[in-house]
C-alpha positions, 0 to 999 in steps of 0.5 A, a space after each residue: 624033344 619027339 615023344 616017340 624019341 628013345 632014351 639011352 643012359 649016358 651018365 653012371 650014378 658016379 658021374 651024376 652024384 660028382 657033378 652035382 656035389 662039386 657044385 655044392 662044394 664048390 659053392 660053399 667053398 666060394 661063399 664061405 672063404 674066410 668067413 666060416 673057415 671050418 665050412 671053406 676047409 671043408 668043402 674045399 677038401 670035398 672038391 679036392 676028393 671029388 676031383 681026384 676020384 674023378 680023375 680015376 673014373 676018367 680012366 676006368 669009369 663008364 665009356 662016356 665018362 673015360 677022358 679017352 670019350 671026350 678029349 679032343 684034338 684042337 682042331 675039333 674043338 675050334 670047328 666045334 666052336 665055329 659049328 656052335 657059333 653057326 648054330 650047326 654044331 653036331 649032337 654028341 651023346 657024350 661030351 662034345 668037343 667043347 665041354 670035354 676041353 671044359 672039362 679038363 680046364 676045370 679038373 685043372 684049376 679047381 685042383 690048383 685052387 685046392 692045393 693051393 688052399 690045403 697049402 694056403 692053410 698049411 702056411 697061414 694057420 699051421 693046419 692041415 696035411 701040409 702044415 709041417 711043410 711051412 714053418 711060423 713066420 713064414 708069410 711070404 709064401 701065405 702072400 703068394 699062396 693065397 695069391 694063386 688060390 684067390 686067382 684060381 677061385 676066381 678063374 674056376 668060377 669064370 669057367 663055370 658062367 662059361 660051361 653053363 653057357 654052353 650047356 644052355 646053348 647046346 640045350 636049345 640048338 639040340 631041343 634037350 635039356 642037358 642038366 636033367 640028363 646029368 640029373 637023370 643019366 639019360 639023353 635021347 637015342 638018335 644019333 648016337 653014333 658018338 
């Protein structure tokens, strides 16, 4: 990055703090599983918050957090994606085509695996909001449940390797560091016409 080059804030402190605390929840939800079920529980109920405020601030929040600053058509995205593989990709200030359809992937299945899990919960171990929705001996829907959750557990993580890859490379072909702009809020000035 240019020295003389100006920084323009990009990521509100309720962005920054989201991100970064979905990585920790996720996390210790992951690790955690059945091992330590009050620390799982837990972080998946944080996840399953995080995300729902999230989605709120998707539709109220700060310009490059509103979904209206990042949901791109199809058509774009795959141009952005053939862009990227060229190394050609245009600079975004916000969310590049790409990271926004992350995005949204990611909302999806991270509140699947939470539902499912507050579900899951209900079933196996009669806890939780849901609990009264299931009845005791009831274990086919715990089979099918922990069935959808592990699958989107797993798939949630896979999307995760995938998006930071994508900011890596994203990283080097723009010469800036996108993890310290969602550590910091700030991402250089030119062209900034996104």
């Amino acid at each position: 990055m240019q020295n003389n080059t100006s920084l323009i804030k990009v990521w509100d402190p309720l962005v920054r703090i989201f991100h970064w605390s979905l990585v920790l929840s996720f996390f210790l939800a992951y690790v955690t599983e059945e091992d330590f079920i009050s620390i799982h529980t837990f972080a998946g109920y944080a996840v399953l918050v995080l995300l729902l405020i999230r989605i709120v601030w998707g539709f109220i929040g700060t310009r490059h957090a509103r979904f209206t600053d990042f949901v791109y058509s199809a058509q774009n995205i795959k141009q952005f994606l053939k862009d990227t593989v060229k190394l050609k990709a245009k600079r975004y200030i916000g969310h590049n085509p790409a990271g926004g359809a992350m995005i949204l992937m990611m909302i999806i299945s991270l509140l699947a695996a939470s539902v499912s899990g507050v579900a899951l919960y209900g079933a196996e171990d009669q806890a939780g909001p849901l609990a009264s929705w299931f009845s005791q001996g009831h274990s086919f829907w715990g089979d099918v449940l922990e069935e959808v959750h592990e699958f989107f557990a797993n798939f949630s993580l896979l999307l995760v390797f995938i998006h930071v890859a994508g900011v890596i490379i994203e990283s080097m072909i723009h010469k800036e560091n996108l993890a310290k702009s969602m550590i910091n809020g700030m991402k250089r000035s030119d062209n900034h016409n996104q």
